[in-house]
C-alpha positions in Angstrom: -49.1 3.0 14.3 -46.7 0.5 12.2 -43.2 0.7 14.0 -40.5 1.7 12.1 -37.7 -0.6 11.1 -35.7 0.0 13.9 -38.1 -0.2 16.6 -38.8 -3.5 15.2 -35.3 -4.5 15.6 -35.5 -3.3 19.0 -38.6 -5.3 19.4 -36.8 -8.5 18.6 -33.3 -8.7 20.3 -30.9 -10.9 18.7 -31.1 -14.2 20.5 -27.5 -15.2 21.7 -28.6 -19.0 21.0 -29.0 -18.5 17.4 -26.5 -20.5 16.2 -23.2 -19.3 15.4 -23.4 -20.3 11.7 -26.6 -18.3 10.9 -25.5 -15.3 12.8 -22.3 -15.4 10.4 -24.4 -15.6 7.3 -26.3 -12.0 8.9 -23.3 -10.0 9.7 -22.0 -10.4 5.6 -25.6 -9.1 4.7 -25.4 -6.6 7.0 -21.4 -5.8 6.3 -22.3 -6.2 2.6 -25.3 -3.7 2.7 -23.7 -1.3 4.8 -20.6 -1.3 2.2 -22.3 0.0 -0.8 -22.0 -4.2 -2.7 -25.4 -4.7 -2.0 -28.1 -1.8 -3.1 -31.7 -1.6 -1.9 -34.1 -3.8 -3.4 -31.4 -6.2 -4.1 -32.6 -9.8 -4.7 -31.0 -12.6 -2.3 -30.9 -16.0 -2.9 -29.6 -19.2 -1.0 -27.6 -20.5 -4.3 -25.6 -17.2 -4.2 -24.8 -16.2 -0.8 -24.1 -20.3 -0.1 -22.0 -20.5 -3.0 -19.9 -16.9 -1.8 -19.8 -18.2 2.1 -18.7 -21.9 1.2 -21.8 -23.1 3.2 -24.6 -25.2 3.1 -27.9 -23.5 2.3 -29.8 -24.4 6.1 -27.6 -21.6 7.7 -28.5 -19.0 5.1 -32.0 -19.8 4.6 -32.7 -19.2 8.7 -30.3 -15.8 8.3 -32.4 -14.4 5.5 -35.7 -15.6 7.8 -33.9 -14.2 10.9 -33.7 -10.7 8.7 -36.8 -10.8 7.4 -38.4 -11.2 10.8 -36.6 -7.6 11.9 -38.0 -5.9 8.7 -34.3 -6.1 6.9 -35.7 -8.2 4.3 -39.2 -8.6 2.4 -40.3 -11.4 1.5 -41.4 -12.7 -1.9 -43.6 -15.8 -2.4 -41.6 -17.8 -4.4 -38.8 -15.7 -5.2 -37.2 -15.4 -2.1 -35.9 -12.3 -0.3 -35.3 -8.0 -1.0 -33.3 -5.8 0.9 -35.5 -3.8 2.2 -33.4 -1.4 4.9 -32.3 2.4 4.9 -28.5 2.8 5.9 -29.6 4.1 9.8 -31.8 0.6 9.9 -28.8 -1.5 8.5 -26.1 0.2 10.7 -28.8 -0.2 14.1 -29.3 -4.1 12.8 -25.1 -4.4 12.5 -24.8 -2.8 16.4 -27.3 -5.2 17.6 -25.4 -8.3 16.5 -23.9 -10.7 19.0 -20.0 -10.1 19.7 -18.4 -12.3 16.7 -16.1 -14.6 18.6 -14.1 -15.6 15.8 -13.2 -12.0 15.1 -12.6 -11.2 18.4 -9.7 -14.0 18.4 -9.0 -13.3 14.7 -7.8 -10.2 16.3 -5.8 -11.2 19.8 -4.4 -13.2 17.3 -2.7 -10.9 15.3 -1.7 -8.5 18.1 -0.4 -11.7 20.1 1.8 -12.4 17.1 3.3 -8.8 16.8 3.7 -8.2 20.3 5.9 -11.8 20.6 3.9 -13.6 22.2 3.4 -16.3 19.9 6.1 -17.0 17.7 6.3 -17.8 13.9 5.3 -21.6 14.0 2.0 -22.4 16.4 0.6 -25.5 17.4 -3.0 -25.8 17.1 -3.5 -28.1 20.3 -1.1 -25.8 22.7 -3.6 -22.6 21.0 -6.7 -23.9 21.9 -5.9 -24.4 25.7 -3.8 -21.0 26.1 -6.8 -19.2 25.0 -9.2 -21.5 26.3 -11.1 -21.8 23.0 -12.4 -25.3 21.1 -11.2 -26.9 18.5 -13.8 -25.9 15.9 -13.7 -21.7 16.8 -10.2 -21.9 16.9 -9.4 -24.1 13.3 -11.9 -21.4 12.2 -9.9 -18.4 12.8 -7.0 -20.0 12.1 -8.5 -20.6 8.5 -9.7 -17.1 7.8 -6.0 -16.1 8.8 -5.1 -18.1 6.5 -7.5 -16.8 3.5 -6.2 -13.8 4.4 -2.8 -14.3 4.1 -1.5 -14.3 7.1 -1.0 -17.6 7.8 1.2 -19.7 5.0 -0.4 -22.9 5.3 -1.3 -25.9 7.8 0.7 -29.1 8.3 -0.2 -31.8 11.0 -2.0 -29.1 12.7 0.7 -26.8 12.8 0.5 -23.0 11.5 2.9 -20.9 9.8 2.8 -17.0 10.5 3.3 -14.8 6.9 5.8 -11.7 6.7 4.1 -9.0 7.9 5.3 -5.2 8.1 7.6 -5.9 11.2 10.1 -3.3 10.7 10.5 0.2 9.9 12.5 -0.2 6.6 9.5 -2.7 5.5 7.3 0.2 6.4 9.1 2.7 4.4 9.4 -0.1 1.6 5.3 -0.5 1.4 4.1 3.2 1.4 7.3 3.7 -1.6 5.9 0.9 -3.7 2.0 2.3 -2.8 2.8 5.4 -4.1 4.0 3.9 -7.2 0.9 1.9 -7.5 -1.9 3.6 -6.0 -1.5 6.7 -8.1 -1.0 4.6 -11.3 -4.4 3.1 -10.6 -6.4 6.7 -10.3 -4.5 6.9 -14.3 -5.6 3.3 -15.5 -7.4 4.1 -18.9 -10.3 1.6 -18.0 -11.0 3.3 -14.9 -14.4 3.3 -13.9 -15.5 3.7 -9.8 -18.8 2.2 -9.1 -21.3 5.0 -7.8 -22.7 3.2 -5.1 -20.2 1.7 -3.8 -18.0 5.2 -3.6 -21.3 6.8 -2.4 -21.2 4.0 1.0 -17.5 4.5 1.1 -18.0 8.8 1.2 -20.9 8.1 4.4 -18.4 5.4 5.8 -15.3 8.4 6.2 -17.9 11.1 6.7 -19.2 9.0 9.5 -15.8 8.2 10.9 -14.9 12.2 10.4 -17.8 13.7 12.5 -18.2 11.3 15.4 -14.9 9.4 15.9 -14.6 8.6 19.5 -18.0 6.5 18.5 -16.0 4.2 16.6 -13.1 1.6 17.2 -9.5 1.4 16.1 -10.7 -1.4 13.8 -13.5 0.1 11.9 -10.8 3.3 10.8 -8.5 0.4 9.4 -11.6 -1.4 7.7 -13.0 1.6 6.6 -9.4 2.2 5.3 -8.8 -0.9 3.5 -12.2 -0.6 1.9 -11.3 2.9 0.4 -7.9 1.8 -0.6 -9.3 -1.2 -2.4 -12.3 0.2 -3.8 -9.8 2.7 -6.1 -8.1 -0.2 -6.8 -10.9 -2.2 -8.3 -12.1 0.6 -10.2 -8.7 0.7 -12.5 -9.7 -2.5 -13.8 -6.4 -3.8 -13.6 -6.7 -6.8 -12.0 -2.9 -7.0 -10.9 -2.9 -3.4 -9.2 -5.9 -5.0 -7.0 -4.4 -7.8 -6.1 -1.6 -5.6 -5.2 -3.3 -3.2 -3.2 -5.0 -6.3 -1.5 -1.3 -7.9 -0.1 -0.5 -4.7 0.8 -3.9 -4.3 3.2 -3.1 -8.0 4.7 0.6 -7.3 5.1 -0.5 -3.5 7.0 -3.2 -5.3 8.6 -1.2 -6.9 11.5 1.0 -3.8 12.2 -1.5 -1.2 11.5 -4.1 -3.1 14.0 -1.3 -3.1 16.4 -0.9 0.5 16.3 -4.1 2.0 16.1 -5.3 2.0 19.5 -2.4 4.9 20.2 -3.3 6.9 17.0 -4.0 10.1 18.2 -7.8 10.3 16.6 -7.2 14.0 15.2 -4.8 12.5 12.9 -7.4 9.8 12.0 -10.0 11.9 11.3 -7.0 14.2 9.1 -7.1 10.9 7.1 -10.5 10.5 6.4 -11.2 14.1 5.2 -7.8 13.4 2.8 -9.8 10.4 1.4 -13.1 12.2 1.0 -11.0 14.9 -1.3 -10.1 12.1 -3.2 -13.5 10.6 -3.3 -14.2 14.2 -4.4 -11.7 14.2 -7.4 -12.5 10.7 -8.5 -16.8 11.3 -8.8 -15.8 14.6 -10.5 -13.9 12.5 -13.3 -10.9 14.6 -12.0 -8.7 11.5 -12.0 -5.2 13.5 -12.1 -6.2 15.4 -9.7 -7.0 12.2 -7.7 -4.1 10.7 -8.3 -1.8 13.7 -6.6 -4.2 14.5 -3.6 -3.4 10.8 -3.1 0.6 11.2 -3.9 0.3 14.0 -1.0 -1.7 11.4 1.6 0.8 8.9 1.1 3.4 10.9 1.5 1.8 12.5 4.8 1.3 9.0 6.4 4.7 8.5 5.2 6.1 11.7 7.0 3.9 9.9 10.5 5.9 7.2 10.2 9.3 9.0 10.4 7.8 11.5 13.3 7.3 8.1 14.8 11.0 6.7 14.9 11.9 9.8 15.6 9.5 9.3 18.4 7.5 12.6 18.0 4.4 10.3 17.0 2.5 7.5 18.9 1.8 5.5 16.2 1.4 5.4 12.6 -2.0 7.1 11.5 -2.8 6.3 7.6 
């Protein structure tokens, strides 16, 4: 008998050798399947995914090969590559990946910064040998921070932390101007949601809902993010996404910080307050929408005074 997608993953272990680059170029498949932007039966081609990566076409040509060989991917003579996966095959494919060193730092980075250990200006030499990283990995990171918006800018190898959430009144600041925006993007008149996309974004909470102790403090804040900015995009106001975009990199070095104390009931609380929405918004119930998500806001906001009050570990929205 034929073995099924995922016993032909498991037939083919990921090979730590395969270089960085191409194992890069496999994760954004996999992240981009598993995130509703790419469908099944979607067409790939080098141009494109080169083009979105900022990368020559070698390292994406042996990633789409790499896929293929697990049964991600089918091949077509002269056309290139199909997505070719069920969600379960995609998600076992993602698990099976090599740890992704550059996230890995991208992330002691950020809690180093918030915790004081590194202060606002950083020299790239002195970070390389206190954590024992090269060169390359480390300029890397340093510009995906800085994509991000995190970092301001580089200067003679020298980096620049951003503002980031740092204090409570900031805090209180972000969720009163999210609540101005984020409700006025569920009443947007060009408001449109993209069905798959909100159909990966329902499985993503559902999944996070029912088996939470399976899952890190980073995938709730991803997953988070993505649900936050997939309303967002789906106003068609172009301003209210980039809005909702600063306000998921400015949360993104406190909230990361936090997570690991968030009690997970209060998590999962969070994620079944996002389905409702999810709910409203595929019924066309966009009012509706827009004040179960007036009421989540103001719950996370309500966390956040338990916490200074210190009733609460840790802020859990």
């Amino acid at each position: 008998m034929p073995m099924t997608r995922g016993e032909t993953w498991m037939a083919h272990p990921v090979d730590k050798t395969i270089p960085p680059l191409t194992q890069r170029v496999s994760r954004y498949i996999l992240d981009q399947a598993l995130a509703g932007c790419y469908e099944n039966g979607r067409h790939m081609t080098e141009a494109d995914l080169a083009g979105r990566l900022g990368i020559s076409r070698t390292p994406v040509r042996a990633a789409l090969r790499f896929l293929h060989e697990r049964a991600l991917l089918a091949h077509v003579p002269n056309r290139g590559y199909n997505l070719h996966a069920d969600r379960e095959a995609l998600g076992l494919a993602r698990r099976a990946m090599p740890e992704d060193e550059e996230k890995t730092l991208y992330y002691r980075l950020l809690r180093d910064r918030l915790s004081g250990k590194l202060p606002t200006r950083v020299n790239e030499l002195e970070l390389a040998q206190t954590y024992g990283v090269g060169r390359a990995l480390l300029r890397n990171v340093m510009t995906t921070l800085l994509q991000d918006g995190v970092l301001r800018g580089r200067h003679y190898q020298r980096w620049e932390f951003t503002e980031t959430l740092d204090s409570v009144e900031s805090e209180r600041e972000s969720y009163r101007f999210r609540l101005t925006v984020e409700c006025a993007a569920l009443r947007e008149p060009g408001f449109q949601v993209d069905r798959e996309r909100l159909l990966a974004c329902r499985e993503r909470q559902q999944a996070l809902a029912a088996h939470a102790p399976r899952y890190s403090w980073m995938d709730f804040f991803e997953a988070n993010a993505q649900f936050h900015e997939l309303l967002a995009s789906a106003s068609g106001n172009r301003f209210i996404l980039d809005a909702v975009r600063q306000q998921n990199r400015l949360r993104r070095m406190s909230d990361l910080s936090d997570y690991p104390l968030v009690n997970i009931d209060v998590l999962c609380k969070s994620c079944h307050e996002h389905l409702e929405i999810l709910d409203a918004v595929e019924d066309n119930k966009l009012e509706i929408a827009a004040e179960h998500m007036r009421a989540h806001l103001n719950r996370a906001s309500d966390l956040l005074e338990r916490r200074v009050m210190g009733e609460l570990g840790a802020l859990a929205e």
